[in-house]
VEXFIKE-870328 format. One record per atom (N, C-alpha, C): atom name; x negated, y negated, z negated; residue number from 1. Coordinates in nm, 4 decimals. Each point is the difference from the previous one (the first is absolute). Example, Ala and Ser with C-alpha at 12.3 -4.5 7.8 and 13.67 -1.06 7.14 Angstrom:
<sites>
<site name="N" u="-1.3190" v="0.5690" w="-0.7800" resi="1"/>
<site name="CA" u="0.0890" v="-0.1190" w="0.0000" resi="1"/>
<site name="C" u="-0.0900" v="-0.1200" w="0.0000" resi="1"/>
<site name="N" u="0.0350" v="-0.1050" w="0.0720" resi="2"/>
<site name="CA" u="-0.0820" v="-0.1190" w="-0.0060" resi="2"/>
<site name="C" u="0.0770" v="-0.1090" w="-0.0730" resi="2"/>
</sites>
This chain:
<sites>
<site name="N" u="-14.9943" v="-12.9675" w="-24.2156" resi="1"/>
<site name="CA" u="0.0862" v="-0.1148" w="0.0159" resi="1"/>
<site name="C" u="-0.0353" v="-0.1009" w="-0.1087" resi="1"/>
<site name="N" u="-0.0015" v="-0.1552" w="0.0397" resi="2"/>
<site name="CA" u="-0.0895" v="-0.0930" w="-0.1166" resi="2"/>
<site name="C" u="0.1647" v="-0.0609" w="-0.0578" resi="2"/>
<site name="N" u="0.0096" v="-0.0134" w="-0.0783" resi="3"/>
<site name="CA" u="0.0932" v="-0.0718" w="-0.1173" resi="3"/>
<site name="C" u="0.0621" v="-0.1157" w="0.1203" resi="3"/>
<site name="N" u="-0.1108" v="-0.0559" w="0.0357" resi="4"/>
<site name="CA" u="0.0990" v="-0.1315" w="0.1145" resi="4"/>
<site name="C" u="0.0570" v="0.0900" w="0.0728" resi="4"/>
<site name="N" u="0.0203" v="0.0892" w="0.0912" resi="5"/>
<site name="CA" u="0.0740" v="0.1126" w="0.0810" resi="5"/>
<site name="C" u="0.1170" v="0.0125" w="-0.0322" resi="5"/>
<site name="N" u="-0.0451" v="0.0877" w="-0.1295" resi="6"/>
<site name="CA" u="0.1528" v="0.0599" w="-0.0818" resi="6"/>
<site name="C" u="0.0709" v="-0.1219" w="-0.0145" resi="6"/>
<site name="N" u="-0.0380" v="-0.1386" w="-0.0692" resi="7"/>
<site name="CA" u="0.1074" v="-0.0795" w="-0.0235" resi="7"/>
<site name="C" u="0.0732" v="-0.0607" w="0.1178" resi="7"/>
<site name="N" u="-0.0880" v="-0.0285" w="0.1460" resi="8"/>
<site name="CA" u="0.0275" v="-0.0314" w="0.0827" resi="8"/>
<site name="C" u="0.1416" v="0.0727" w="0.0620" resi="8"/>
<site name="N" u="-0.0075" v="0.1575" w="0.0211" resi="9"/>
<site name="CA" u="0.0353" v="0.0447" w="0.0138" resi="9"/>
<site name="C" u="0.1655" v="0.0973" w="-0.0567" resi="9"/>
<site name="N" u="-0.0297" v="-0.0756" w="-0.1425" resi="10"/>
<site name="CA" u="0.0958" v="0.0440" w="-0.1046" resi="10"/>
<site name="C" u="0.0826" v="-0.1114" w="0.0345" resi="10"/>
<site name="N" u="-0.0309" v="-0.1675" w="0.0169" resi="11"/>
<site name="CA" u="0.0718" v="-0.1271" w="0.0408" resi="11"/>
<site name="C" u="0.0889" v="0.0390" w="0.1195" resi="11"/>
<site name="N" u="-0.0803" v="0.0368" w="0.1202" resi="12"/>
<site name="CA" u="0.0843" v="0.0361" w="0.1020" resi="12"/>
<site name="C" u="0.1146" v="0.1027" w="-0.0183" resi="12"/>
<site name="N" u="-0.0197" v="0.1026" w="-0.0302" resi="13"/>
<site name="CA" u="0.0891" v="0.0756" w="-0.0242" resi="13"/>
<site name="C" u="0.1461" v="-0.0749" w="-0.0771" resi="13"/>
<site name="N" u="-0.0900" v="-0.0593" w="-0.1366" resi="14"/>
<site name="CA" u="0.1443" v="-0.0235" w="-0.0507" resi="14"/>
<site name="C" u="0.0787" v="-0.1490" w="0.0924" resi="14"/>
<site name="N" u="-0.0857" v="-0.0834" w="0.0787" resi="15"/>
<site name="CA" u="0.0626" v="-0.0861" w="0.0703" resi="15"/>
<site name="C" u="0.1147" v="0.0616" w="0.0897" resi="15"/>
<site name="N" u="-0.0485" v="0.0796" w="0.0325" resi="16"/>
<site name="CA" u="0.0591" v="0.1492" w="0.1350" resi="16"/>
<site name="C" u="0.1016" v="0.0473" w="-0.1156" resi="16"/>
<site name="N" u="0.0428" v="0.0591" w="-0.0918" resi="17"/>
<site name="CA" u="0.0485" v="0.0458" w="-0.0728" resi="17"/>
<site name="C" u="0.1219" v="-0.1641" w="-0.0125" resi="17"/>
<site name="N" u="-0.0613" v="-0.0320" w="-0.0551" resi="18"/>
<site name="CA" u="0.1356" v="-0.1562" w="-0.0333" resi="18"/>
<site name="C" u="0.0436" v="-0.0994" w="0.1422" resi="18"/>
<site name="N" u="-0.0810" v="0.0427" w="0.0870" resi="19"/>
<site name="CA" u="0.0953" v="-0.0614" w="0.1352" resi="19"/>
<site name="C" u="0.1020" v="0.1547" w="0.0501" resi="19"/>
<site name="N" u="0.0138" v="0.0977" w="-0.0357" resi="20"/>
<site name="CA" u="0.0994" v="0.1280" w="0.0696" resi="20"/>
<site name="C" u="-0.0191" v="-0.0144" w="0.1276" resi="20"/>
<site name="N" u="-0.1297" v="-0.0329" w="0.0579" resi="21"/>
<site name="CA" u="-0.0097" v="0.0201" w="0.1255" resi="21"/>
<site name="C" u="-0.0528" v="0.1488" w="0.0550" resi="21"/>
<site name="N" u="0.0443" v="0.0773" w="0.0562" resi="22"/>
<site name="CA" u="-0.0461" v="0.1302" w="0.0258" resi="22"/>
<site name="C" u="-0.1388" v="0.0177" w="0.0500" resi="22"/>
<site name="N" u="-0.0029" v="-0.0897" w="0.1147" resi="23"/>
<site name="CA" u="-0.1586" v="-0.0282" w="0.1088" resi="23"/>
<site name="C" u="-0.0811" v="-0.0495" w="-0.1132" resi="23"/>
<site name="N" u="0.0116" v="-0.0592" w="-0.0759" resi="24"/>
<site name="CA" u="-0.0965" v="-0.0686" w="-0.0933" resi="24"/>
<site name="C" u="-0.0256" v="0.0971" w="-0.1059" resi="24"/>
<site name="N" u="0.0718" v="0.0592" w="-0.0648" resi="25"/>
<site name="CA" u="-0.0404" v="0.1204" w="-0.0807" resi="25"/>
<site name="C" u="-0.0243" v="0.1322" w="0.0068" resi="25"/>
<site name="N" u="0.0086" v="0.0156" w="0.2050" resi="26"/>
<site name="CA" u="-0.0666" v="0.0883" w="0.0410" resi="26"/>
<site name="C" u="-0.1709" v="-0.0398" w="-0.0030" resi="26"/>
<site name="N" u="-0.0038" v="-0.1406" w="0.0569" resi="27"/>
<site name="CA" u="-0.1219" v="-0.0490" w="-0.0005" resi="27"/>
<site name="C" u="-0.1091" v="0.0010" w="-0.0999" resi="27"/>
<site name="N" u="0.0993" v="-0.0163" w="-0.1311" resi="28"/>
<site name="CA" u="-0.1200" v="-0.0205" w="-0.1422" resi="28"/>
<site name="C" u="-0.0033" v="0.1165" w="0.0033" resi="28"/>
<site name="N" u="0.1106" v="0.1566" w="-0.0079" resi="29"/>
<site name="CA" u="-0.0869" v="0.0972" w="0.0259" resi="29"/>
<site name="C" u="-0.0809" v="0.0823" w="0.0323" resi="29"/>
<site name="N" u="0.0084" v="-0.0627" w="0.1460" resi="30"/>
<site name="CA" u="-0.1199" v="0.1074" w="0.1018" resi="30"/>
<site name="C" u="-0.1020" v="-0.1343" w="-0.0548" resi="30"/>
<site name="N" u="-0.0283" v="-0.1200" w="-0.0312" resi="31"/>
<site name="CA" u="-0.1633" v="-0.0399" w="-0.0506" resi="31"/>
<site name="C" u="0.0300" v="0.0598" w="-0.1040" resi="31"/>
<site name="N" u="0.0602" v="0.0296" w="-0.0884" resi="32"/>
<site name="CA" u="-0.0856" v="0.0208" w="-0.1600" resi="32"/>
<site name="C" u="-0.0346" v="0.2166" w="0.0762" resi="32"/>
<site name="N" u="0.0433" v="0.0107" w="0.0455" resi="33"/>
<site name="CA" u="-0.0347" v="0.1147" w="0.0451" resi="33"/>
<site name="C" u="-0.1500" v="0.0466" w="0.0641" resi="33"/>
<site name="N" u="-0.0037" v="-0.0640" w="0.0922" resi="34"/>
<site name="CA" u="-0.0977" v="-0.0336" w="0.1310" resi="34"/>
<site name="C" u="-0.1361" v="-0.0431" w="-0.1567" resi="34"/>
<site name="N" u="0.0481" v="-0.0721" w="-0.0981" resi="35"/>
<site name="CA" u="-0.1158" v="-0.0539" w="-0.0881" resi="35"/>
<site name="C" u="-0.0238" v="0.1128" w="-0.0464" resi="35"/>
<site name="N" u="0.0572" v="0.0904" w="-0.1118" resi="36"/>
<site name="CA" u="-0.0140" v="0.1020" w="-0.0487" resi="36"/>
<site name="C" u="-0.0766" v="0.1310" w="0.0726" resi="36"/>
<site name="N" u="0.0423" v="-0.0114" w="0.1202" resi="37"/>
<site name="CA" u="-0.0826" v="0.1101" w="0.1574" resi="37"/>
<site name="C" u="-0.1292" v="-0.0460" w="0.0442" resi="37"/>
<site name="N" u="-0.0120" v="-0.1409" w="-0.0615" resi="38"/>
<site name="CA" u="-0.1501" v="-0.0290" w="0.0488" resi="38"/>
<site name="C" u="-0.0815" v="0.0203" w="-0.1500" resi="38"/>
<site name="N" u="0.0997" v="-0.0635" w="-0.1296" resi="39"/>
<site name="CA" u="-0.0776" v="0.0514" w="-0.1448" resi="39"/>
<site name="C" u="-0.0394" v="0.1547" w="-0.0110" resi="39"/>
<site name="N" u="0.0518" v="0.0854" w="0.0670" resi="40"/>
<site name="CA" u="-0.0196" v="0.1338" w="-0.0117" resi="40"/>
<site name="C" u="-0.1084" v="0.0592" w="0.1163" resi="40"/>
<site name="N" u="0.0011" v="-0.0743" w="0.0825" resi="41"/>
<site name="CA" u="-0.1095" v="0.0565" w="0.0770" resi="41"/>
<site name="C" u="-0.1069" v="-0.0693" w="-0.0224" resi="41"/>
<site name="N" u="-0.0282" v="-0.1182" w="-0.0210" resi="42"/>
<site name="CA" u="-0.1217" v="-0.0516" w="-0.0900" resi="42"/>
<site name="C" u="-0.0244" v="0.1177" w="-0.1107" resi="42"/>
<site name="N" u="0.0906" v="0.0035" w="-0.1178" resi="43"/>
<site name="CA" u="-0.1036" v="0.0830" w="-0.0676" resi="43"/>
<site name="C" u="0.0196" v="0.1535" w="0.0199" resi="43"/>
<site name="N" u="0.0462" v="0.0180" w="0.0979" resi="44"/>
<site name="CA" u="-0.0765" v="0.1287" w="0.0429" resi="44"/>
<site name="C" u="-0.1260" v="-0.0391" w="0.0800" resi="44"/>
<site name="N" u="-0.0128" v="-0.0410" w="0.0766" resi="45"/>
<site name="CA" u="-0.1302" v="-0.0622" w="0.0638" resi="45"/>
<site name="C" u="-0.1461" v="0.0303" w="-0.1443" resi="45"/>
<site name="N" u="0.0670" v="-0.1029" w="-0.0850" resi="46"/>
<site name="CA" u="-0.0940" v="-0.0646" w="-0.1401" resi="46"/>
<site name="C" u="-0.0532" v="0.1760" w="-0.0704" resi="46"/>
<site name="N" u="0.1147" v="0.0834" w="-0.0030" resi="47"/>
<site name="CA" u="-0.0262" v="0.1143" w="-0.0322" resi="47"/>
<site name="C" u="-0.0624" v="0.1151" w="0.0470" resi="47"/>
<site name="N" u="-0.0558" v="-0.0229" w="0.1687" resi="48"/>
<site name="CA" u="-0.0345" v="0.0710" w="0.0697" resi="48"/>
<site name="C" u="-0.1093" v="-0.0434" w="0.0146" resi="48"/>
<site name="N" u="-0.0302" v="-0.1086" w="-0.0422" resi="49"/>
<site name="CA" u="-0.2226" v="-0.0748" w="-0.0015" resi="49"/>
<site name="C" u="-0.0240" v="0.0804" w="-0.1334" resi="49"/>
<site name="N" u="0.0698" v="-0.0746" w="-0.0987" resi="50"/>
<site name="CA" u="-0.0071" v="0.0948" w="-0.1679" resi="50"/>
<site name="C" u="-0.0435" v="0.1239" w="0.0640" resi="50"/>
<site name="N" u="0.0230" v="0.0851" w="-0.0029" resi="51"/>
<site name="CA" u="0.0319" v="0.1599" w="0.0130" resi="51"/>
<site name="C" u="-0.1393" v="0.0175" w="0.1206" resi="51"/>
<site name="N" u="-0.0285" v="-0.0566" w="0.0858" resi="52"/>
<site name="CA" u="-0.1272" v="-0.0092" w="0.0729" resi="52"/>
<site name="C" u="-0.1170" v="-0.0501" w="-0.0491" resi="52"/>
<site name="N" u="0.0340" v="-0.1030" w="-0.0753" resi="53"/>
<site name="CA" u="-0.1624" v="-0.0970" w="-0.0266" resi="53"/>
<site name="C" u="0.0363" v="0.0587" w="-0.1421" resi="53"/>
<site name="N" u="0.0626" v="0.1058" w="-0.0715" resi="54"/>
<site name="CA" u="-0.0779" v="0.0091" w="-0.1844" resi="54"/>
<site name="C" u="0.0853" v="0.1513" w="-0.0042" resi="54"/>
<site name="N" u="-0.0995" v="0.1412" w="0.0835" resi="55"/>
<site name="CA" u="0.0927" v="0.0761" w="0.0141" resi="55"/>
<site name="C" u="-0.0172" v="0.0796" w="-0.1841" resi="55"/>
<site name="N" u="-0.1229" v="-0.0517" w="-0.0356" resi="56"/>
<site name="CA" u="0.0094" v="0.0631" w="-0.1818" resi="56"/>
<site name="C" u="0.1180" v="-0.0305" w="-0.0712" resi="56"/>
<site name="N" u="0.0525" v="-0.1200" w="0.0140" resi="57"/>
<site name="CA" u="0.1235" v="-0.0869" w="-0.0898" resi="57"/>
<site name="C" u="0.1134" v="0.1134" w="0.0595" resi="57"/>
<site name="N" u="0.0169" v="0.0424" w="0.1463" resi="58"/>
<site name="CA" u="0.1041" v="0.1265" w="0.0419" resi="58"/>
<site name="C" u="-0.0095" v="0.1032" w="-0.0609" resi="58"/>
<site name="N" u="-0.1563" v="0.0402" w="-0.0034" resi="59"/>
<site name="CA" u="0.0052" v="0.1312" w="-0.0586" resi="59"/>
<site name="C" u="0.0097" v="-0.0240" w="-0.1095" resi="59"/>
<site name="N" u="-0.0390" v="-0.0863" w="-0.1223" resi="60"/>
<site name="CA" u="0.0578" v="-0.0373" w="-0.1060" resi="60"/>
<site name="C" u="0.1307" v="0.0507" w="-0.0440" resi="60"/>
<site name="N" u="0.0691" v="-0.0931" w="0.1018" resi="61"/>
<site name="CA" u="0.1714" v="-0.0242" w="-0.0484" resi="61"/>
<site name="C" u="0.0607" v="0.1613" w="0.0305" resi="61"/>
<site name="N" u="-0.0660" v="0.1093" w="0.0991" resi="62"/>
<site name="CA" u="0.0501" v="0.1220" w="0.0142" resi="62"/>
<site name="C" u="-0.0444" v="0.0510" w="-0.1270" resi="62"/>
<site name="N" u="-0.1122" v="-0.0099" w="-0.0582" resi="63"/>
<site name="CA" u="-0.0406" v="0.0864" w="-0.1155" resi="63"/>
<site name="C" u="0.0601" v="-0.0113" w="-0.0844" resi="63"/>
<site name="N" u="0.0514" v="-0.1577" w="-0.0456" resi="64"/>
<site name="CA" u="0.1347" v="-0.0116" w="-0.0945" resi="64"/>
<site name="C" u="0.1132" v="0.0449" w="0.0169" resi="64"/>
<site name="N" u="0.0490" v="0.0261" w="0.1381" resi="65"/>
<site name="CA" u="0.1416" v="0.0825" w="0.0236" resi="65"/>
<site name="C" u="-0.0393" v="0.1564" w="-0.0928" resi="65"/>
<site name="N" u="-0.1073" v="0.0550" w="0.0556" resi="66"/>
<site name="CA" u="-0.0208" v="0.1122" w="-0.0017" resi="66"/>
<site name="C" u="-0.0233" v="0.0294" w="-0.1673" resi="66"/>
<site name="N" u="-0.0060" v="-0.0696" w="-0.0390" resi="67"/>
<site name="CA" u="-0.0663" v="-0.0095" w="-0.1393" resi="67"/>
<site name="C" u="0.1487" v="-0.0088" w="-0.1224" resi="67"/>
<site name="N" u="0.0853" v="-0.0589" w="0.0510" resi="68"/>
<site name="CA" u="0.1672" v="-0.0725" w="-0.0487" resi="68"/>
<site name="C" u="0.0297" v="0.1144" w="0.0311" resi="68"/>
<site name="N" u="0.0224" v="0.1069" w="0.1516" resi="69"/>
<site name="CA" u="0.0554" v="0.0922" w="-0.0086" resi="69"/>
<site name="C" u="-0.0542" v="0.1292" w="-0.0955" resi="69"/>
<site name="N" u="-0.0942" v="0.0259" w="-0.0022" resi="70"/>
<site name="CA" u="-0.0799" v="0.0676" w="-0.0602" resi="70"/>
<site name="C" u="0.0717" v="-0.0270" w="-0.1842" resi="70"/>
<site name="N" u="-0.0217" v="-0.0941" w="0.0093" resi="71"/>
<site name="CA" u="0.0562" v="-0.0091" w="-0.1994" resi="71"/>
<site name="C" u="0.1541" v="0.0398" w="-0.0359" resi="71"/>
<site name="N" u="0.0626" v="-0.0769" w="0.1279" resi="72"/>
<site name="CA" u="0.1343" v="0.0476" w="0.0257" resi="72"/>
<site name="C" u="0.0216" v="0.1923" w="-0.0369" resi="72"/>
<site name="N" u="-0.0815" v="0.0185" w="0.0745" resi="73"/>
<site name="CA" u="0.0285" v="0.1704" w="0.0293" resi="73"/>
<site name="C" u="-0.0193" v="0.0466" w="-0.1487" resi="73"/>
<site name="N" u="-0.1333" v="-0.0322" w="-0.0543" resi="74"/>
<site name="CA" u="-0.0557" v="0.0190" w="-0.0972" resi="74"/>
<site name="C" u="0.0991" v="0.0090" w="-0.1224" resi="74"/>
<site name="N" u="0.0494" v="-0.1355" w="0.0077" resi="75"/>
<site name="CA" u="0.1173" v="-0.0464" w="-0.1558" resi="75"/>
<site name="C" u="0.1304" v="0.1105" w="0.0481" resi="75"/>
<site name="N" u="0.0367" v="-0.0300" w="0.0943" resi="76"/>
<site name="CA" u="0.1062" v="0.1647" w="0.0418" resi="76"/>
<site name="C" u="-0.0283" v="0.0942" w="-0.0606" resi="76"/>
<site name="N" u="-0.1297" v="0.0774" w="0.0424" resi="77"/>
<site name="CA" u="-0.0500" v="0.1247" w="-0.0694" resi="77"/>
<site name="C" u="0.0147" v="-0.0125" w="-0.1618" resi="77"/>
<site name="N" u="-0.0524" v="-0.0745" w="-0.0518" resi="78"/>
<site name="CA" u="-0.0005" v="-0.0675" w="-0.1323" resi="78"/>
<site name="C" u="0.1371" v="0.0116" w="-0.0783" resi="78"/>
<site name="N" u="0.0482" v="-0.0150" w="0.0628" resi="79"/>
<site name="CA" u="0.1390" v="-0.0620" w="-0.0549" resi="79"/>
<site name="C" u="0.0756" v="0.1073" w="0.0009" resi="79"/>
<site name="N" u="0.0008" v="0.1071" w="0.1014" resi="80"/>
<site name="CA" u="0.0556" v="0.1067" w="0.0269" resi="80"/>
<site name="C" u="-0.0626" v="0.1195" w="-0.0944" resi="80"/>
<site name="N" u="-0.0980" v="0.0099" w="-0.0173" resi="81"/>
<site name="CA" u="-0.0495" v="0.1323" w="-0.0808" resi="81"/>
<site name="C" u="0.0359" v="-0.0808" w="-0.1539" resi="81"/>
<site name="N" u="-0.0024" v="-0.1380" w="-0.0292" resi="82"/>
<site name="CA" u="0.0167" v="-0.0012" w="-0.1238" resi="82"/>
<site name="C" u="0.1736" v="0.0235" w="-0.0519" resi="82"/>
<site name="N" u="0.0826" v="-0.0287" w="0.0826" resi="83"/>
<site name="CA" u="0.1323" v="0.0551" w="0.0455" resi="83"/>
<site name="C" u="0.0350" v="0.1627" w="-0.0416" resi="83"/>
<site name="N" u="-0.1004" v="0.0291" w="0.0598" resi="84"/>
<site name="CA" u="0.0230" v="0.1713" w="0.0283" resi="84"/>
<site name="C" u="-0.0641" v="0.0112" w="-0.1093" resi="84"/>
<site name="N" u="-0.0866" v="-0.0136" w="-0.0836" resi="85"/>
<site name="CA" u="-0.0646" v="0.0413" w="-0.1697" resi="85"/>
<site name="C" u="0.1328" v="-0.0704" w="-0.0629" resi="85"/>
<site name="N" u="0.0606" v="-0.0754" w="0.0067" resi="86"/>
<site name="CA" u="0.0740" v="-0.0163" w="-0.0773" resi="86"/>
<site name="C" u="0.0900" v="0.0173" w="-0.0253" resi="86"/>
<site name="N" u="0.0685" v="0.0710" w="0.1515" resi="87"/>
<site name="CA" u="0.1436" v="0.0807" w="-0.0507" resi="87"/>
<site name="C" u="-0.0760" v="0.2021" w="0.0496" resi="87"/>
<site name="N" u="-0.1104" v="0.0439" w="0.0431" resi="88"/>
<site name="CA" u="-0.0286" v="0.1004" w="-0.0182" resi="88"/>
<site name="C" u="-0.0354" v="0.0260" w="-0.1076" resi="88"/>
<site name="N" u="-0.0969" v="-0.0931" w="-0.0519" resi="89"/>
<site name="CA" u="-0.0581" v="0.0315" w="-0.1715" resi="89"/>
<site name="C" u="0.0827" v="-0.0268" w="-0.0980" resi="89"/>
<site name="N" u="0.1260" v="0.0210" w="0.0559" resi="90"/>
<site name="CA" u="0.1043" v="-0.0230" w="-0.1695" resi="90"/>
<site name="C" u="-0.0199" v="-0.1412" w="-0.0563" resi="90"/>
<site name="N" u="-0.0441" v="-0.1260" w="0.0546" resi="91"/>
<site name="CA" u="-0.0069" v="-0.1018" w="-0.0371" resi="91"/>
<site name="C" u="0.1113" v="-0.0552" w="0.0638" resi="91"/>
<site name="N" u="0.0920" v="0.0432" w="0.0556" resi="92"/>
<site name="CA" u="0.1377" v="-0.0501" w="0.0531" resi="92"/>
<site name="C" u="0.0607" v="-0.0516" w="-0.0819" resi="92"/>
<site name="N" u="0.0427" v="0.1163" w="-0.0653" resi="93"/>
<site name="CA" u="0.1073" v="-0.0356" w="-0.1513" resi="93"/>
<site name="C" u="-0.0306" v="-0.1536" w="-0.0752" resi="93"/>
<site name="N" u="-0.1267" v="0.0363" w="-0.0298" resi="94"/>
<site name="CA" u="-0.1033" v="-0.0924" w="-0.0619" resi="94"/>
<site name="C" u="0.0691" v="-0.1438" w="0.0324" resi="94"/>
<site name="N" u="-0.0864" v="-0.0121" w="0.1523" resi="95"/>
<site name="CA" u="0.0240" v="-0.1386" w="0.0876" resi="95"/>
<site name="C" u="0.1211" v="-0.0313" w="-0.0203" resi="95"/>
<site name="N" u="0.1181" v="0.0958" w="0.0457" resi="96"/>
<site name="CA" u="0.1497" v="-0.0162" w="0.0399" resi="96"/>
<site name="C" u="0.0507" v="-0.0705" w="-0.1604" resi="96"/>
<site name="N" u="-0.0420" v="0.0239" w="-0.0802" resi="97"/>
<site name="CA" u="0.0386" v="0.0079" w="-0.1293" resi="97"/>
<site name="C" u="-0.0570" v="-0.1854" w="-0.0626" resi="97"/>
<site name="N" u="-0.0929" v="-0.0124" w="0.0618" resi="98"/>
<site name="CA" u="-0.0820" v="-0.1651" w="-0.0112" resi="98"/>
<site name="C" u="0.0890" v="-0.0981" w="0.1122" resi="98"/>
<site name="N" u="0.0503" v="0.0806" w="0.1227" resi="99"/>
<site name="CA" u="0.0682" v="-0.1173" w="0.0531" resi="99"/>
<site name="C" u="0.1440" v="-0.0111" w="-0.0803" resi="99"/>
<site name="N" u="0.1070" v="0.0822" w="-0.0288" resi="100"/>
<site name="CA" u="0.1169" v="0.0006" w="-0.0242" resi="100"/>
<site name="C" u="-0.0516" v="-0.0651" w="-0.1746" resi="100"/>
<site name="N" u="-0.0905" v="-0.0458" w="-0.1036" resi="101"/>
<site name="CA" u="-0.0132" v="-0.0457" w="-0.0676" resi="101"/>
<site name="C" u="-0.0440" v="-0.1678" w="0.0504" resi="101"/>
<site name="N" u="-0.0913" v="-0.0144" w="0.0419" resi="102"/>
<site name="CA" u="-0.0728" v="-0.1287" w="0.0804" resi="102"/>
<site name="C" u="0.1430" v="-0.0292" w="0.0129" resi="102"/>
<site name="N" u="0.0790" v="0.0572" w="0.0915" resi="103"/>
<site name="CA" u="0.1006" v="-0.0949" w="0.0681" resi="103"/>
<site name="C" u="0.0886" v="-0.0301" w="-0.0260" resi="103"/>
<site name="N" u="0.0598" v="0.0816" w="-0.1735" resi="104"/>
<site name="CA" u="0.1502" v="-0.0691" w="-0.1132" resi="104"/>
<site name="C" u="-0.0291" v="-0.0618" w="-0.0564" resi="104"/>
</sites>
């Protein structure tokens, strides 16, 4: 949707809005609607050449999912065994003893 659209469209509405005419502010809604249903199927359209004409940039963007989840899992594990050394290895007390100081 180009900037002249939206404003076009934002005018009508509020004209429709300050006359309390019902038919008329049904009207600015089904266009600003009908605009938004054609902005969305354009760029799905735009996204479905992408994804055909540059399928490396796809497999790209999957390798980065896969890659985010992967670190995700990773810092879990991480985070969890250093957890478990620290209240299995008697470093509980320790820790427990640094927050209730840190925090008076």
């Amino acid at each position: 949707m180009t900037l002249e659209l939206k404003e076009a469209l934002d005018r009508e509405l509020d004209m429709a809005l300050a006359s309390g005419d019902p038919k008329q502010i049904d009207r600015a809604l089904i266009n600003s609607q009908k605009a938004v249903q054609d902005c969305q199927l354009k760029s799905a359209e735009r996204i479905k050449v992408i994804a055909t004409d540059h399928p490396v940039l796809v497999q790209d963007v999957k390798d980065i999912k896969d890659i985010v989840a992967k670190a995700k899992r990773r810092f879990r594990d991480v985070a969890f065994t250093a957890v478990k050394w620290i209240v299995v290895g008697g470093g509980g007390a320790e820790f427990i003893r640094y927050l209730i100081n840190h925090f008076n």
